[in-house]
Biotite code that builds the C-alpha atoms (Angstrom):
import biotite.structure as struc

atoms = struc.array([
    struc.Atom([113.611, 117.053, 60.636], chain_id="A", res_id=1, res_name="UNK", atom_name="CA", element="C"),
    struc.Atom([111.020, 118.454, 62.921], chain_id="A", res_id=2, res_name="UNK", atom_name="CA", element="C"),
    struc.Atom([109.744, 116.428, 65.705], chain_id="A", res_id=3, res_name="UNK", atom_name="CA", element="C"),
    struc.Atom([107.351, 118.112, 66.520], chain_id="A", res_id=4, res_name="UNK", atom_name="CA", element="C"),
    struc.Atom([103.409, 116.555, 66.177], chain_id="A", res_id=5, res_name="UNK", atom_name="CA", element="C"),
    struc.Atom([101.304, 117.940, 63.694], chain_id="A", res_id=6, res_name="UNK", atom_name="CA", element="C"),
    struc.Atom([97.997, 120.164, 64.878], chain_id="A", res_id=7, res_name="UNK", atom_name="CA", element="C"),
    struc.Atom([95.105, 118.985, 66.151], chain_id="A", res_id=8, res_name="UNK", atom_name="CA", element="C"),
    struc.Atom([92.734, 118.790, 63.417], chain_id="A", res_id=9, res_name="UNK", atom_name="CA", element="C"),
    struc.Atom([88.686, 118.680, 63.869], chain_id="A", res_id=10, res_name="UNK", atom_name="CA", element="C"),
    struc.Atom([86.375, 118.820, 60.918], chain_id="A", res_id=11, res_name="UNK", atom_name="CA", element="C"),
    struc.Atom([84.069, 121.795, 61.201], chain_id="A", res_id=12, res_name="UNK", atom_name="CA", element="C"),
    struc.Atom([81.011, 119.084, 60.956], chain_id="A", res_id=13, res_name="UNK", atom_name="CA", element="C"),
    struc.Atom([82.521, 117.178, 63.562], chain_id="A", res_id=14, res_name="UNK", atom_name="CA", element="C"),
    struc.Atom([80.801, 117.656, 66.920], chain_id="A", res_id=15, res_name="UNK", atom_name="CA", element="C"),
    struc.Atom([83.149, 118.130, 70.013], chain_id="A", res_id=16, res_name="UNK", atom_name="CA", element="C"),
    struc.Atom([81.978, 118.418, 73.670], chain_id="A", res_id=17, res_name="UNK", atom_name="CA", element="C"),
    struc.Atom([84.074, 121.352, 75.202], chain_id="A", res_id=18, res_name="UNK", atom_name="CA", element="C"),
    struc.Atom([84.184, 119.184, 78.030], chain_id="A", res_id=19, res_name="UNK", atom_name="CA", element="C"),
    struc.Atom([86.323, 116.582, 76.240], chain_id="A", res_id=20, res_name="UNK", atom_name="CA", element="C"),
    struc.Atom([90.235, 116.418, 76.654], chain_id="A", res_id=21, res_name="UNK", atom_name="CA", element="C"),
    struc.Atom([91.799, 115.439, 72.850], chain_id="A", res_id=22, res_name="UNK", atom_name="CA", element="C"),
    struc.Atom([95.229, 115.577, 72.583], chain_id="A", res_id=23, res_name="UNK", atom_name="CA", element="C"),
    struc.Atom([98.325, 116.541, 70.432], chain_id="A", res_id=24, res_name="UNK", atom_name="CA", element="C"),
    struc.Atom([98.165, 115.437, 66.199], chain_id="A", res_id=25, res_name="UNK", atom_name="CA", element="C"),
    struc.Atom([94.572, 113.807, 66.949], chain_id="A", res_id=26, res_name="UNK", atom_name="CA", element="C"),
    struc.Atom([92.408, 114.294, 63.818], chain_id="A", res_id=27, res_name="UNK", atom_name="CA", element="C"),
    struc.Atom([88.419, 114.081, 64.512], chain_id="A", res_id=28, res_name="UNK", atom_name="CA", element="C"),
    struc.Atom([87.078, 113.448, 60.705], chain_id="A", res_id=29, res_name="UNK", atom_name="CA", element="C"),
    struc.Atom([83.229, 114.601, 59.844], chain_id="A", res_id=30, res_name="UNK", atom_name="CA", element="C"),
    struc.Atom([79.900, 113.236, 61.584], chain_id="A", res_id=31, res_name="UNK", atom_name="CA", element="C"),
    struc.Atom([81.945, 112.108, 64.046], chain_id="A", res_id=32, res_name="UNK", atom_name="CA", element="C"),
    struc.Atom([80.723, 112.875, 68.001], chain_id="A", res_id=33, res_name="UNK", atom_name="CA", element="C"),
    struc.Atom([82.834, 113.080, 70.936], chain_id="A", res_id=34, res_name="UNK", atom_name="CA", element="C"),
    struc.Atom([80.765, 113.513, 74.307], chain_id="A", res_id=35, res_name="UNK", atom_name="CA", element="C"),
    struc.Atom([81.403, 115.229, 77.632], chain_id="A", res_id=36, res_name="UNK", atom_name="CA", element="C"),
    struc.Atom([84.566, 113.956, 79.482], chain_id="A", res_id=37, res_name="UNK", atom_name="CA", element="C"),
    struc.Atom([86.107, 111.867, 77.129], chain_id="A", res_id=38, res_name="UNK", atom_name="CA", element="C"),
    struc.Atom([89.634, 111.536, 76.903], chain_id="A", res_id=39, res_name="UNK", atom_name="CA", element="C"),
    struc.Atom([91.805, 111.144, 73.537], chain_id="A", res_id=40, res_name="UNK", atom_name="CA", element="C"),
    struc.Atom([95.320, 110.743, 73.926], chain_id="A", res_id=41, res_name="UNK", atom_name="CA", element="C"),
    struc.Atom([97.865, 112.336, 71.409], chain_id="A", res_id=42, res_name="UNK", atom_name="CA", element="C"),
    struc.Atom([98.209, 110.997, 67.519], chain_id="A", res_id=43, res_name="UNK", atom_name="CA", element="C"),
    struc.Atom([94.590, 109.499, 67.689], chain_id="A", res_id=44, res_name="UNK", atom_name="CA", element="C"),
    struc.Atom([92.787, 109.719, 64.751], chain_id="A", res_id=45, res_name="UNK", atom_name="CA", element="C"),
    struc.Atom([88.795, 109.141, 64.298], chain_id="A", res_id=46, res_name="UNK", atom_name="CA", element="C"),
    struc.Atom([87.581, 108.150, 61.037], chain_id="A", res_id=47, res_name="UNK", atom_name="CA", element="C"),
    struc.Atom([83.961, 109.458, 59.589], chain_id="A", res_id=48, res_name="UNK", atom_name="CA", element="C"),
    struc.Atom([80.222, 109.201, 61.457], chain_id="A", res_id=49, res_name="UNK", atom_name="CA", element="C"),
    struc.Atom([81.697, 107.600, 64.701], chain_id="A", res_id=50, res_name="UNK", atom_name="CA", element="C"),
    struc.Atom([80.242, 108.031, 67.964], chain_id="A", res_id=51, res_name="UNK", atom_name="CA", element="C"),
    struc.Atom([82.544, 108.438, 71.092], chain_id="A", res_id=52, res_name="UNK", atom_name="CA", element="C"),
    struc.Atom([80.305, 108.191, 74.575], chain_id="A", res_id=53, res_name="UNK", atom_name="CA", element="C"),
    struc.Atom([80.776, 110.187, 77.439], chain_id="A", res_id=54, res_name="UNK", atom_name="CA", element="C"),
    struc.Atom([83.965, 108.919, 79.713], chain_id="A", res_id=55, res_name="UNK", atom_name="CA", element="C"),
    struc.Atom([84.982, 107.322, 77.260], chain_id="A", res_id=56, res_name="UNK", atom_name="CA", element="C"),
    struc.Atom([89.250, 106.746, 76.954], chain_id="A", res_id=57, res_name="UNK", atom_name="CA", element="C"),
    struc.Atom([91.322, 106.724, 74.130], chain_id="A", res_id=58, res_name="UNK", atom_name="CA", element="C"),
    struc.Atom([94.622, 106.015, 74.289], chain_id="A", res_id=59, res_name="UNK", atom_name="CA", element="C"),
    struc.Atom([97.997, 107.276, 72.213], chain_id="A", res_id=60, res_name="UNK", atom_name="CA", element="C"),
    struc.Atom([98.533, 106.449, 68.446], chain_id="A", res_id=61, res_name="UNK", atom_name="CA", element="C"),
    struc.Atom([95.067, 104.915, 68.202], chain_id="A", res_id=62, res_name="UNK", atom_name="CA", element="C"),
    struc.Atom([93.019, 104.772, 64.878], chain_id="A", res_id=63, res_name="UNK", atom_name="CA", element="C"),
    struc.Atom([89.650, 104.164, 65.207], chain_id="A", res_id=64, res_name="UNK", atom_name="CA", element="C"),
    struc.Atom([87.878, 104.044, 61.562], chain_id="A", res_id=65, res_name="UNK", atom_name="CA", element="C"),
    struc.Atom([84.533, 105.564, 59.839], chain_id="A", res_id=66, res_name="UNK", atom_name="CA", element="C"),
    struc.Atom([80.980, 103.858, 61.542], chain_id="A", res_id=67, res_name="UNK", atom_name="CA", element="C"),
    struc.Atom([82.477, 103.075, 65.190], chain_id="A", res_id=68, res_name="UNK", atom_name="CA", element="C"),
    struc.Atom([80.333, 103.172, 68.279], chain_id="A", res_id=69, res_name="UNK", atom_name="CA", element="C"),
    struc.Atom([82.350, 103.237, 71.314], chain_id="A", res_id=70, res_name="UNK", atom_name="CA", element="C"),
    struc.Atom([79.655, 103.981, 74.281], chain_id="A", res_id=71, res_name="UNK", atom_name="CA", element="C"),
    struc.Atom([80.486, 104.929, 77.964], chain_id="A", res_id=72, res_name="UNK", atom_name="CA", element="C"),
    struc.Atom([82.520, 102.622, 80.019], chain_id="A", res_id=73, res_name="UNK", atom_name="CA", element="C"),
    struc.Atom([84.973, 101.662, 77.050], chain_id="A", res_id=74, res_name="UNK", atom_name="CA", element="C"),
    struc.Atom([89.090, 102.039, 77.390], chain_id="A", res_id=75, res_name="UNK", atom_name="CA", element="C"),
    struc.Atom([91.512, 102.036, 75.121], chain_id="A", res_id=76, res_name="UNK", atom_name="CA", element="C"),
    struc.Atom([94.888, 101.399, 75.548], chain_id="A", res_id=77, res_name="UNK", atom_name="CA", element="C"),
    struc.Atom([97.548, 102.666, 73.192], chain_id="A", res_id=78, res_name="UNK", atom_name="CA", element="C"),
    struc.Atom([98.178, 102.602, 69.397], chain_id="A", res_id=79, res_name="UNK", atom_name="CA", element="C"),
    struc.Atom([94.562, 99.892, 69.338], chain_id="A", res_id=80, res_name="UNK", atom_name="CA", element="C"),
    struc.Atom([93.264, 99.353, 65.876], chain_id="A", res_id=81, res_name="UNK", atom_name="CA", element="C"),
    struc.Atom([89.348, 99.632, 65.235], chain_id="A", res_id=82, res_name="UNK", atom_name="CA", element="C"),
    struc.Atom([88.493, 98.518, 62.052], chain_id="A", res_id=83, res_name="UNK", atom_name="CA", element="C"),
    struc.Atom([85.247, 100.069, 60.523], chain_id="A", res_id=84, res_name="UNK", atom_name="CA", element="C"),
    struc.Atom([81.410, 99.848, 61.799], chain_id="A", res_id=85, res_name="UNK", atom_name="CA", element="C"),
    struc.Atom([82.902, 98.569, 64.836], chain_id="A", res_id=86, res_name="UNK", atom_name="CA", element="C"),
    struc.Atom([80.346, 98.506, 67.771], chain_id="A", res_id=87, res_name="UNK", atom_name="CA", element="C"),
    struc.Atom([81.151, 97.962, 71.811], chain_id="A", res_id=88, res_name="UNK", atom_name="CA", element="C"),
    struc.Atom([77.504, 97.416, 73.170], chain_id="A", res_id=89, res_name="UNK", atom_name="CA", element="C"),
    struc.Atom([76.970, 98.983, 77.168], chain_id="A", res_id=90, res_name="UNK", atom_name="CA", element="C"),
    struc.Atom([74.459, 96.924, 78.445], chain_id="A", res_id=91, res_name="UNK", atom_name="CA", element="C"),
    struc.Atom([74.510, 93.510, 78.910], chain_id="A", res_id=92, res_name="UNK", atom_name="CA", element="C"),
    struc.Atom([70.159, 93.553, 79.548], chain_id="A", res_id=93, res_name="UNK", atom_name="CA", element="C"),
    struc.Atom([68.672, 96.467, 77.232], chain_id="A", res_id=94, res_name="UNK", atom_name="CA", element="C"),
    struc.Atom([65.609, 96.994, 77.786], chain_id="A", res_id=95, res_name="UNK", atom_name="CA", element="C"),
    struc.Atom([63.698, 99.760, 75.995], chain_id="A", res_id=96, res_name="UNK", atom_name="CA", element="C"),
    struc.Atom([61.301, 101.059, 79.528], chain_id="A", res_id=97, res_name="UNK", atom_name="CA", element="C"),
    struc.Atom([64.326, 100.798, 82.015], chain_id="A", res_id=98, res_name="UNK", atom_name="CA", element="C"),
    struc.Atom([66.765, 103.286, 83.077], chain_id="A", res_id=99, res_name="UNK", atom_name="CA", element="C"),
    struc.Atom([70.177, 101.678, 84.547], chain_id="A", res_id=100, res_name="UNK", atom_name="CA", element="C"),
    struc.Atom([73.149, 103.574, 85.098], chain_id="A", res_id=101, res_name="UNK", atom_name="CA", element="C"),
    struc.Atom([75.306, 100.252, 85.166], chain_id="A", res_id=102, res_name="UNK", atom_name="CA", element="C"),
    struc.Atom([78.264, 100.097, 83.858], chain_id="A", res_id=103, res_name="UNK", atom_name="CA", element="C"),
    struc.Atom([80.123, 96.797, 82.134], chain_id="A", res_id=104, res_name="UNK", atom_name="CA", element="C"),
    struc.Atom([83.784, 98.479, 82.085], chain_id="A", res_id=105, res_name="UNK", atom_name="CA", element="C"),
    struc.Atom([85.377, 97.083, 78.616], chain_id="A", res_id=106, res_name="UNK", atom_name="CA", element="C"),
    struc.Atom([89.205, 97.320, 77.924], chain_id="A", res_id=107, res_name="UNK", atom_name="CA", element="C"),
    struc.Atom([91.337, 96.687, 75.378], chain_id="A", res_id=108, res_name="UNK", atom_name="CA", element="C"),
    struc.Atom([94.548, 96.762, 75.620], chain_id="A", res_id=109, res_name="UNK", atom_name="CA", element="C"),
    struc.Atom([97.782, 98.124, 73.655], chain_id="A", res_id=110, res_name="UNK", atom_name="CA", element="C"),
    struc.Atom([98.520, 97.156, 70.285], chain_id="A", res_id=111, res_name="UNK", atom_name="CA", element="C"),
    struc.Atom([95.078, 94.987, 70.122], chain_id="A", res_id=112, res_name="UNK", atom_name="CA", element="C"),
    struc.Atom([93.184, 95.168, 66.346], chain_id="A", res_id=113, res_name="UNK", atom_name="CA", element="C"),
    struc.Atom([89.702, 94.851, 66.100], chain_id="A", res_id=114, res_name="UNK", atom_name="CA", element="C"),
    struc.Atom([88.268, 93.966, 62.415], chain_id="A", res_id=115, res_name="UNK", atom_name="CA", element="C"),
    struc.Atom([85.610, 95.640, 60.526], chain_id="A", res_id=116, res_name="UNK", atom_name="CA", element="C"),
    struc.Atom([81.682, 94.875, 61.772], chain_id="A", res_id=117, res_name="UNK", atom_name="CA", element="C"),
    struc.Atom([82.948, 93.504, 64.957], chain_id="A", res_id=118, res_name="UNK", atom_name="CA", element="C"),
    struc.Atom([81.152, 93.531, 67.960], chain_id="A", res_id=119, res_name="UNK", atom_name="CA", element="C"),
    struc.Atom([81.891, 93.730, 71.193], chain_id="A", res_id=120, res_name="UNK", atom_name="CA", element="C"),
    struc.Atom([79.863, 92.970, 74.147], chain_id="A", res_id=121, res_name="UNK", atom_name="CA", element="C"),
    struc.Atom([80.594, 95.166, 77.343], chain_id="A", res_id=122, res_name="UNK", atom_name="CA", element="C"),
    struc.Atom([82.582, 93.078, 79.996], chain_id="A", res_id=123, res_name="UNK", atom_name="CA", element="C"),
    struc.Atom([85.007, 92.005, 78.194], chain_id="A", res_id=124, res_name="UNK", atom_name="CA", element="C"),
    struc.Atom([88.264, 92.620, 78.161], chain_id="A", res_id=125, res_name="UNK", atom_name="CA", element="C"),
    struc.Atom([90.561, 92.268, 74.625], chain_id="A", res_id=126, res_name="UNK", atom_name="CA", element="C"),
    struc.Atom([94.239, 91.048, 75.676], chain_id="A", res_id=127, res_name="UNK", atom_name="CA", element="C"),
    struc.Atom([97.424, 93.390, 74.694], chain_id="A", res_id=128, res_name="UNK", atom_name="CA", element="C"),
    struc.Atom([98.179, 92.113, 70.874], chain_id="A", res_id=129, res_name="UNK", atom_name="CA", element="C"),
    struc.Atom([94.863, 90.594, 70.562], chain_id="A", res_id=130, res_name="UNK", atom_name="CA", element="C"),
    struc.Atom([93.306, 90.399, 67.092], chain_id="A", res_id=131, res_name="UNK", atom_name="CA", element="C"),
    struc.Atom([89.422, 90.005, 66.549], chain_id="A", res_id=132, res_name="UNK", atom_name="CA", element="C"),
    struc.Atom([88.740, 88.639, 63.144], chain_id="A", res_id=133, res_name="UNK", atom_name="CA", element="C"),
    struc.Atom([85.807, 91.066, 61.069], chain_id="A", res_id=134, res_name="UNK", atom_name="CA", element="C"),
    struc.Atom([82.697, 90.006, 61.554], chain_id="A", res_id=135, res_name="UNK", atom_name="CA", element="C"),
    struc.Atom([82.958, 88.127, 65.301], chain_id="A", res_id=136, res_name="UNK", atom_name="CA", element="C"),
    struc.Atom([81.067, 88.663, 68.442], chain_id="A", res_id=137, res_name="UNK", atom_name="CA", element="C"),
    struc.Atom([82.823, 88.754, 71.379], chain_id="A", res_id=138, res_name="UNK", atom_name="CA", element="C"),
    struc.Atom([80.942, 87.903, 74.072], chain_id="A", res_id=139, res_name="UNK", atom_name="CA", element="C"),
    struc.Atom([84.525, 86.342, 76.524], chain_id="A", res_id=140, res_name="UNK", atom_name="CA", element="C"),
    struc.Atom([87.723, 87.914, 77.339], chain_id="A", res_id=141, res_name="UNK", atom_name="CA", element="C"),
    struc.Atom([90.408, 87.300, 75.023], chain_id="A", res_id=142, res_name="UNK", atom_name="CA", element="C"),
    struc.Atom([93.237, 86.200, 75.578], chain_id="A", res_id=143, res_name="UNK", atom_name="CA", element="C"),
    struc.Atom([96.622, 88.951, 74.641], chain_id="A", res_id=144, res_name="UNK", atom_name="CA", element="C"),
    struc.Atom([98.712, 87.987, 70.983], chain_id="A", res_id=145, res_name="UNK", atom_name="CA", element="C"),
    struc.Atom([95.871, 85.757, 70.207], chain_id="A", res_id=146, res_name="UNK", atom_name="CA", element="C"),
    struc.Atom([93.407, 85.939, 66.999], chain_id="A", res_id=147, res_name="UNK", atom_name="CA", element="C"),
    struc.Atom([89.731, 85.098, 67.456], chain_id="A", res_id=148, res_name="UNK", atom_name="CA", element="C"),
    struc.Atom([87.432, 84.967, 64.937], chain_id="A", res_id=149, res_name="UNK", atom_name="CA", element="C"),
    struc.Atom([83.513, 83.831, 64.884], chain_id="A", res_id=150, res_name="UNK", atom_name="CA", element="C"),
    struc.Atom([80.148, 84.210, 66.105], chain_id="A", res_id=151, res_name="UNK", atom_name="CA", element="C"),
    struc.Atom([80.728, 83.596, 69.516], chain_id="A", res_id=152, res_name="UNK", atom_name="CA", element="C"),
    struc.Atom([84.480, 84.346, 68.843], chain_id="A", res_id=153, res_name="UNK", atom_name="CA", element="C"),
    struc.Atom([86.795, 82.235, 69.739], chain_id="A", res_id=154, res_name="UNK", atom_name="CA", element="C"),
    struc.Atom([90.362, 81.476, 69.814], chain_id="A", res_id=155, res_name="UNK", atom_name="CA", element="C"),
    struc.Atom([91.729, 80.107, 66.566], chain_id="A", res_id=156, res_name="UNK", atom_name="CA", element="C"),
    struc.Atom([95.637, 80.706, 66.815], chain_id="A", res_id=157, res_name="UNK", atom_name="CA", element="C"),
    struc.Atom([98.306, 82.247, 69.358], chain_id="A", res_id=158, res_name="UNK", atom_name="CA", element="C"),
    struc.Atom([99.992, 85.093, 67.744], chain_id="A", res_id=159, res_name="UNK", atom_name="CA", element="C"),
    struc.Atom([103.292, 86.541, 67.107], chain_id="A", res_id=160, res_name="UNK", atom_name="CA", element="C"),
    struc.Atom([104.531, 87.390, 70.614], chain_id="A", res_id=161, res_name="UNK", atom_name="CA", element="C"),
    struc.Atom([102.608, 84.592, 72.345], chain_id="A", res_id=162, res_name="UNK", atom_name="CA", element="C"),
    struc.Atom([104.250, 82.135, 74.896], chain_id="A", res_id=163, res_name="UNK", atom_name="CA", element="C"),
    struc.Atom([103.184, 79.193, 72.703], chain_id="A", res_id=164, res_name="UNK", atom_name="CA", element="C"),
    struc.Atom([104.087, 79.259, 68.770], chain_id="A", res_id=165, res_name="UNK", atom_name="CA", element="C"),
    struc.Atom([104.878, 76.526, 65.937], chain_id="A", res_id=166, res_name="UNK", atom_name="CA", element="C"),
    struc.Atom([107.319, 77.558, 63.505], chain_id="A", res_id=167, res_name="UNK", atom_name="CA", element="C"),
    struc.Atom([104.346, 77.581, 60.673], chain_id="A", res_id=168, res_name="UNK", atom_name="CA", element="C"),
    struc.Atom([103.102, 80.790, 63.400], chain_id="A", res_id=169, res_name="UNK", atom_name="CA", element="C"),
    struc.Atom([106.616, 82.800, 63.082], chain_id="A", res_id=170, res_name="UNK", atom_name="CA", element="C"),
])
């Protein structure tokens, strides 16, 4: 068997800064662009029409699908799920005449799943094993191995790997 990963693989309608780091196996589908100093770790895969911020990170294993807007000041840790049309915002007070350079860092940590249409506000961090139900707005830190769901989102359940379980959660 060989072990060893497959090639790097960028659609030729993909746009890649050559100022961008993107490891081993990744595979960078069409419309999708990737901005000066951003940093994909091996076996990452980008789906279709996403936009990838400068400094952004991108961690091992991760699949981030079609429609995802992950602006500057964003990390992710390894092998994170990011469902589709998934958006991390990077200012908490837009305004349309104003030019900030703040940054609201936003993590989320290993093996965390975010569903399809999400949102997340910058600021926030997303707790290792953390789901986020489709649809919700995240606007608070959540907790790790816990599922939130909603508009504010909030917790509904502890997950699989959290300190707290009933046996109907197993």
């Amino acid at each position: 068997m060989n072990s060893s990963p497959e090639p790097t693989y960028v659609n030729p309608r993909a746009e890649v800064s050559p100022d961008a780091r993107v490891g081993k196996g990744c595979r960078i589908w069409d419309w999708t662009k990737v901005r000066e100093n951003v940093l994909i770790g091996d076996g990452v895969s980008i789906g279709q029409g996403c936009y990838i911020d400068h400094d952004v990170v991108i961690g091992d294993r991760c699949k981030i699908q079609n429609g995802v807007n992950l602006y500057h000041g964003v990390t992710l840790g390894d092998e994170v799920f990011i469902g589709p049309a998934v958006t991390f915002t990077n200012d908490r007070f837009p305004r349309a005449d104003e030019d900030r350079q703040q940054t609201w860092p936003t993590w989320v940590r290993d093996n965390a799943s975010i569903g399809a249409n999400a949102t997340i506000v910058c600021g926030v961090e997303i707790g290792e094993g953390a789901m986020v139900g489709a649809g919700s707005v995240v606007i608070h830190d959540v907790p790790a191995n816990t599922l939130v769901v909603g508009n504010p989102a909030e917790v509904v359940r502890l997950l699989e790997g959290g300190s707290r379980q009933t046996g109907s959660e197993r």
